[in-house]
Every structure is written in structure tokens, then in C-alpha cells.
C-alpha positions in Angstrom: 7.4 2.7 -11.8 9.9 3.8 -8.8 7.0 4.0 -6.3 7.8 5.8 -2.6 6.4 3.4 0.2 5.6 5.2 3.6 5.4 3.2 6.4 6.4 0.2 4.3 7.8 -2.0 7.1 4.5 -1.8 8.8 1.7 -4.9 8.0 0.3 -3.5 5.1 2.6 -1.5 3.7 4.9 -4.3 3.7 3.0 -7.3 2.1 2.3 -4.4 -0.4 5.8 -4.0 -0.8 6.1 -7.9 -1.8 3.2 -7.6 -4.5 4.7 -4.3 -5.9 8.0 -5.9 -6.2 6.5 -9.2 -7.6 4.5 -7.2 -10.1 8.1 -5.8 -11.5 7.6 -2.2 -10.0 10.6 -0.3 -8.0 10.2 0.5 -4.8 12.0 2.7 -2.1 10.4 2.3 1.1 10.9 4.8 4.4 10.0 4.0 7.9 11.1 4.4 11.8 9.7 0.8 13.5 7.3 2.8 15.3 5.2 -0.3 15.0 7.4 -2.4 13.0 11.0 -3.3 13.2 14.1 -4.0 10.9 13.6 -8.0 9.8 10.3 -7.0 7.9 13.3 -5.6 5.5 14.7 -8.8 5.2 11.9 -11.1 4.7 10.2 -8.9 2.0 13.8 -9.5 0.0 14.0 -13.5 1.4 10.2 -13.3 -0.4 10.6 -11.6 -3.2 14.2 -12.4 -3.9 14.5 -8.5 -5.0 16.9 -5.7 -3.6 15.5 -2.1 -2.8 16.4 1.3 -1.2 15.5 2.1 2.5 15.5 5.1 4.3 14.9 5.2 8.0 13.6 8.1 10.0 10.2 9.8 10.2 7.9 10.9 7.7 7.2 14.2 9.2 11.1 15.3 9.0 10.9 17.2 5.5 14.7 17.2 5.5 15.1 13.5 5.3 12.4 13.3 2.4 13.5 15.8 0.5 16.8 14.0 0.7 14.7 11.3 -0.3 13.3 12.8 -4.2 16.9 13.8 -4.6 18.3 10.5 -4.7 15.4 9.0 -6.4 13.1 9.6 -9.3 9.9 9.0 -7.6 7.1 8.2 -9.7 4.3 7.7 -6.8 3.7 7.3 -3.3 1.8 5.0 -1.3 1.5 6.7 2.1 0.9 4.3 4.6 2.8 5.9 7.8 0.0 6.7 10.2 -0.8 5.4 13.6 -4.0 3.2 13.3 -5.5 2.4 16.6 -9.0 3.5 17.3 -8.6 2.8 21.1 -5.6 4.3 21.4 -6.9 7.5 19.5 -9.7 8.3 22.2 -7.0 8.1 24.9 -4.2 9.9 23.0 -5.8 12.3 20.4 -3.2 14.8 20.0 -0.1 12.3 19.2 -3.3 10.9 16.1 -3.5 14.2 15.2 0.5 15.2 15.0 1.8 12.5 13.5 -1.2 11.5 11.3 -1.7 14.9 9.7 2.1 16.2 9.9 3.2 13.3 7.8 0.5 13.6 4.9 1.3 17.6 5.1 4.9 17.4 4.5 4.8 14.6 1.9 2.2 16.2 0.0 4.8 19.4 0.2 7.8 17.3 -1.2 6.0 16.2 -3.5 5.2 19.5 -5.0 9.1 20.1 -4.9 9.9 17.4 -6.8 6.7 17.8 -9.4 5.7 13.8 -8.4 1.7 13.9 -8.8 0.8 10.4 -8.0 -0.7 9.9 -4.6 -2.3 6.5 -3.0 -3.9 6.9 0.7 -4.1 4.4 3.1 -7.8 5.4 4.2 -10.4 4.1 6.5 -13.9 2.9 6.7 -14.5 4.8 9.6 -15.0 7.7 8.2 -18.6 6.3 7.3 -19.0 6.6 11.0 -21.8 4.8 12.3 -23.6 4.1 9.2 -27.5 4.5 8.2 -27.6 1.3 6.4 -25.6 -1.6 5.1 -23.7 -2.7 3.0 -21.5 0.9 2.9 -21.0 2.8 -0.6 -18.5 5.2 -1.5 -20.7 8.1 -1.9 -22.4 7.5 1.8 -22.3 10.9 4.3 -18.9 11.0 6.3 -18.8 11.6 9.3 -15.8 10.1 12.4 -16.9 8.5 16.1 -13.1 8.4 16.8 -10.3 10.9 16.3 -8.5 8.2 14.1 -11.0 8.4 11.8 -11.0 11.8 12.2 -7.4 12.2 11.0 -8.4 9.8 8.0 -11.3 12.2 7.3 -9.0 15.2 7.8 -6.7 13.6 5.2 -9.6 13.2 2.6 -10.2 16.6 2.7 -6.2 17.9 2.3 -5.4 15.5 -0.4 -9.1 16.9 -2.2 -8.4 19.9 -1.8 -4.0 19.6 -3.1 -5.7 17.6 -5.9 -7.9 20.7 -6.9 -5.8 23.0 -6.8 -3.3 21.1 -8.5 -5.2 19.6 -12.3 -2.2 17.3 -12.5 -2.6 15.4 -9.6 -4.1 12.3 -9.2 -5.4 10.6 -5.7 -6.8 7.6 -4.9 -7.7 6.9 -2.0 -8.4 3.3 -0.1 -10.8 2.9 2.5 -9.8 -0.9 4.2 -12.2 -2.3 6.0 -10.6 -4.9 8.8 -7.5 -6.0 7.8 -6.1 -9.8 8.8 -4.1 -12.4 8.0 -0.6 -12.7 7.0 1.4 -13.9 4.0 1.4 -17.6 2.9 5.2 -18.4 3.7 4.5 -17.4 7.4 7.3 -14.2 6.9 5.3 -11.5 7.2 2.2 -10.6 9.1 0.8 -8.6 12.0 3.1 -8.6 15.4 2.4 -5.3 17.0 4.8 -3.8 19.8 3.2 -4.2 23.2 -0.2 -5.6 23.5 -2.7 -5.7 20.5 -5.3 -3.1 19.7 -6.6 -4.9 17.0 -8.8 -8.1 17.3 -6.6 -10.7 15.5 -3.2 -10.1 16.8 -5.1 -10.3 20.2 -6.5 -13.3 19.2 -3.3 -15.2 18.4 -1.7 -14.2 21.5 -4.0 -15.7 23.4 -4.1 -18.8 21.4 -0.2 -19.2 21.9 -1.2 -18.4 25.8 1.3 -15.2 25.5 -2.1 -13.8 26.8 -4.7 -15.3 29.1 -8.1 -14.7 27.2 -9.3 -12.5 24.8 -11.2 -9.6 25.7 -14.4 -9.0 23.5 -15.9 -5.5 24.0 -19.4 -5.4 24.0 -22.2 -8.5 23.5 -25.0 -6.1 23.1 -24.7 -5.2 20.0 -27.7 -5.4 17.5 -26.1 -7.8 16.1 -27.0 -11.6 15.5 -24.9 -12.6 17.9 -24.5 -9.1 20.1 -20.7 -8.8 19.0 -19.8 -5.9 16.5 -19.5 -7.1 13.0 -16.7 -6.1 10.2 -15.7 -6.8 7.1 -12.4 -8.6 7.1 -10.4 -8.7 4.3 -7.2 -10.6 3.8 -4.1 -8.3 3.9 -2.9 -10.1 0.6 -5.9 -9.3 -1.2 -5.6 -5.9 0.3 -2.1 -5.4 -0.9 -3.2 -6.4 -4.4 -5.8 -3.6 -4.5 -3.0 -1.2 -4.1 -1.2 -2.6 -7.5 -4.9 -1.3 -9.0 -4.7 1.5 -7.2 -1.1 2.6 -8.8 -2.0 1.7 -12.4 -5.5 3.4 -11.6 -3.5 6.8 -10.8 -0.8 6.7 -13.2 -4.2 6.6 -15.8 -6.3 9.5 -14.1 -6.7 12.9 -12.5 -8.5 14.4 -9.6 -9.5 12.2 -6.6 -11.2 9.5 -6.8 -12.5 6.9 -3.6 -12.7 3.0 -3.5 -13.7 1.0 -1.0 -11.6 -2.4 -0.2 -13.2 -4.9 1.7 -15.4 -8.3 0.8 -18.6 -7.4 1.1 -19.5 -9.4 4.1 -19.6 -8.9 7.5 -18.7 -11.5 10.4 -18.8 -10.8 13.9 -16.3 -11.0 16.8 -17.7 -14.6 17.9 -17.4 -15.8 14.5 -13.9 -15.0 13.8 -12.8 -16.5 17.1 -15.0 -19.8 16.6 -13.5 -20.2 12.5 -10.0 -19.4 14.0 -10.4 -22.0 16.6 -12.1 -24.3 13.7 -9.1 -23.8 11.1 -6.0 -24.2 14.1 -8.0 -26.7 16.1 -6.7 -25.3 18.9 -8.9 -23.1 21.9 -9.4 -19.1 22.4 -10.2 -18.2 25.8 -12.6 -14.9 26.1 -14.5 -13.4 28.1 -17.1 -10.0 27.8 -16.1 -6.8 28.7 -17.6 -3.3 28.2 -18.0 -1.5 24.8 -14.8 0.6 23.9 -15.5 4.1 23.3 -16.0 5.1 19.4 -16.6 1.3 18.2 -20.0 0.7 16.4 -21.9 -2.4 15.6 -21.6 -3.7 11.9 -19.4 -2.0 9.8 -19.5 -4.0 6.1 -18.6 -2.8 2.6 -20.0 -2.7 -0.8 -17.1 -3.6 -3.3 -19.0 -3.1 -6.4 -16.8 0.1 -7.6 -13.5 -0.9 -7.0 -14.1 -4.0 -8.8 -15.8 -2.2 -11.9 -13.3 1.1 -11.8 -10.0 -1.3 -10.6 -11.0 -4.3 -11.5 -10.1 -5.5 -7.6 -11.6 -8.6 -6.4 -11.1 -10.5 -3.2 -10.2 -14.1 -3.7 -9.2 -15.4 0.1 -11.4 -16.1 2.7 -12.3 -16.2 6.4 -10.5 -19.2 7.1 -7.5 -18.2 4.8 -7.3 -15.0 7.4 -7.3 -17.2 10.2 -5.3 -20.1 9.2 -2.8 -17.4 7.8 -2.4 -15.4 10.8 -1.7 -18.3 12.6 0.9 -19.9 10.8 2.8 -16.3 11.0 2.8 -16.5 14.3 3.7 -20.3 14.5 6.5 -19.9 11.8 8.6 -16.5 13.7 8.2 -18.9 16.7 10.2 -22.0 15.0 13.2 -19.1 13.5 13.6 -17.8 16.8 13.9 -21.6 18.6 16.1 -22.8 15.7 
């Protein structure tokens, strides 16, 4: 398939990129380095050894898709092009709700254009919100604590409704849990602009003393240790899902929902003492106060996407941290050599 990747220079969209092209699929991939930058292009091809088309610019300029579907048969699109920071979300809701709705709107309206019906979204776990009981099944109530998850929610909904409407199209949509980790030749990973809103880009900085010590929101959780839990899944095993994912909706009609995640749930004190374990090497931290819109465990149950896709994790906890690490080690060495 010639498979339209939004976003694709961003960390998951772009170690999906590597296991779509290893898999034999074509890809065309746009982005505009909001969070990502031009050598992710690069290394995907050093990786894969494989060419593709790239078009930069925003999602949410209908002209420079369209322009897109012209100049390509597009089979299907994984849509990853969303901001993704729940932090960031509470303090800038309106930019969330722009970009992250605009840009599934106007895809969703090319792709009508161009008759492609194939649609994989890059969705959330929270939109469980805070969660009755563990571990969390696809069929749970939805509701957001965070307009991020609110914008994933809202997303649900459109693409539900597009996909009613519409008897030929066919959704599936992917709610992550915590994404880490990077890919084995140290090439691609997580490097955000600025300073990290996720927990393991944080955590790497400060082990390379870019940054002082880690900031861990909240020990008061009722938690076994006090520190929220999630359920962190390697972004390689992650990418695979979405190879399922695309043979899953080139097979079926209507919407249907998958969790990806591992099933278990570690806490913030336990990733930082395995990371610490696997490197051998010391994270500073210290305790600050909860961050609005976080809650305490957060852990999936990854029993349909393995019946339904046949997706099963394989990596663990220490493959996350020993991966995200070398990433980090590895761009270091290229850019002293």
C-alpha cells in the first residue's frame, strides 16, 4: 500500500515509518518540525535503506494536501500530526484545540476528495480519564481530565461519526499508553525542542546533566510507592501495532478501538531506578507538586488488540530504558565526530 504518514518525522510516526517501509509498504510522509526536525528524514532512509516522498508544511493547509492526493495514489493514512503534551494543554488549550482538531478535519475532508477510506488515529489512553478500575478495557466510560485528551476524545467522535456516515470507511483507532524508548541503532528516538514534557526525555537529560534533576510531580499518590503509574510501552513495539493496524483496516469497515500498551503498570520511581540500573549511571530528582490533569495509575488491558490484530509487545522495561539512552548517547558521538 502507498500509505500517507502525518506527522511522520515526529517519535512515533517516524519509527513507524521505518517498520512500514521494512514491511515493503510505500510511504509519503508530511510534516513541519513543529517537534521534529529534518535529519529524522535521513536516518529513517540510512535505516531502512529505502527512498520516499516528503512534503513539508502543515496538516491544517488543505491546499498543500490536496496537492498532496494529486500527486499520489494514497491508499491510507496514519494521522499522527497532533501536539501531545498534557501539561502543556492545561496552560495552552486553544493552540490543543486548533491544531489538534483542524488537522483531523481537513484530512478527513481530502480524503473524501480523493475517495481514500482508510484511516489510522494516533489516540490516547486518556480519554479513560481517571479510571474506576484497572487494568483499562476498550469498552470502559470516556471521559478527559485534560484538554489533550479532550481533543483525542473530540477526534473519536468526528472520525465515528465520518465513518457512519460514510459505509466505506474504515477507522481504527490506537489508544498508546506511555510511549518510550528509541530504536536499536541509536538513530531515532525522542529529542523534543525545548525542555521535556514527557517523563523519559526528562529523564535522559538529566542523566547527561543537560538538566540538574528530574522533577517528579506528586509522591502522594495511591500508589505503592506514591508516584503515578503507567503503562510504558516500547515505541518499536508501538510502531509494529500500527502495521496491524493498516492490514486490520484495509480488511474492515466502520470504527473499531484497540488499546496498545503492555498490560503492566510501573511507577515514576521505578522507571528512574531500572534506567539508572540498565546505564549504571545516576538520576538526580527531587518531589514537586502534582501537575494539574495527571492521575495515579493509568495501565492497559491488551487482550483485544492481540486477539482482533494479533499485536503483542515483545520489549521490556529495561529495553525502554537502555534504548532511550543509547539514542541520546549515539546523536551525542555524530555530533562530536
Amino acid at each position: 500500500m502507498n500509505i500517507l504518514i502525518t506527522g511522520g518525522a515526529g517519535y512515533i510516526g517516524s519509527h513507524t515509518c521505518v517498520e512500514l517501509l521494512e514491511a515493503g509498504h510505500d510511504i509519503v510522509i508530511v510534516d513541519n518540525f513543529s517537534n521534529s526536525n529534518f535529519k529524522v528524514l535521513d536516518n529513517i532512509k540510512t535505516i531502512t535503506s529505502k527512498e520516499f516522498k516528503f512534503y513539508e508544511g502543515d496538516v491544517k493547509d488543505k491546499a498543500l494536501l490536496e496537492k498532496i492526493f494529486k500527486e499520489n495514489k494514497i491508499d491510507a493514512v496514519i494521522h499522527f500530526a497532533a501536539y501531545k503534551a498534557v501539561g502543556e494543554s492545561v496552560t495552552k488549550p486553544l493552540m490543543y484545540y486548533r491544531n489538534n482538531l483542524d488537522t483531523t478535519i481537513t484530512l478527513l475532508e481530502v480524503m473524501n476528495e480523493f475517495n481514500c477510506h482508510n484511516f489510522v488515529f494516533s489516540s490516547s489512553a486518556t480519554v479513560y480519564g481517571s479510571p474506576k478500575s484497572l487494568p483499562i478495557k476498550e469498552d470502559f466510560p470516556l471521559s478527559t481530565t485534560n484538554p489533550y485528551g479532550t481533543t483525542k476524545l473530540m477526534n473519536e467522535q468526528i472520525l465515528s461519526d465520518v465513518a457512519t456516515a460514510d459505509p466505506d470507511f474504515s477507522v481504527i483507532i490506537l489508544r498508546y499508553f506511555n510511549p518510550i524508548g528509541a530504536h536499536r541503532s541509536g538513530l531515532l528516538g525522542e529529542d523534543p525542542n525545548g525542555i521535556p514534557n514527557n517523563l523519559m526525555p526528562y529523564i535522559v537529560r538529566v542523566a547527561t546533566k543537560e538538566l540538574p534533576s528530574l522533577n517528579i510531580f506528586g509522591n502522594d499518590y495511591d500508589t505503592k510507592d506514591g508516584t503515578g503509574v503507567r503503562d510504558y510501552i516500547h515505541v518499536v513495539d508501538l510502531a509494529k501495532g500500527h502495521l496491524k493496524a493498516i492490514e486490520k483496516a484495509a480488511t474492515s469497515k466502520g470504527v473499531k478501538y484497540y488499546n496498545l500498551g503492555t498490560g503492566t503498570g510501573y511507577s515514576v520511581l521505578e522507571l528512574v531506578k531500572t534506567f539508572e540500573k540498565v546505564n549504571n549511571i545516576k538520576v538526580p530528582y527531587k518531589i514537586a507538586p502534582r501537575r494539574a490533569g495527571d492521575i495515579a495509575s493509568c495501565y492497559a488491558d491488551p487482550t483485544k488488540a492481540y486477539q482482533e490484530l494479533g499485536f503483542k509487545t515483545e520489549l521490556t522495561i529495561e529495553d525502554m530504558c537502555r534504548d532511550s539512552y543509547n539514542y541520546i548517547i549515539t546523536k551525542e558521538k555524530h555530533l562530536n565526530d
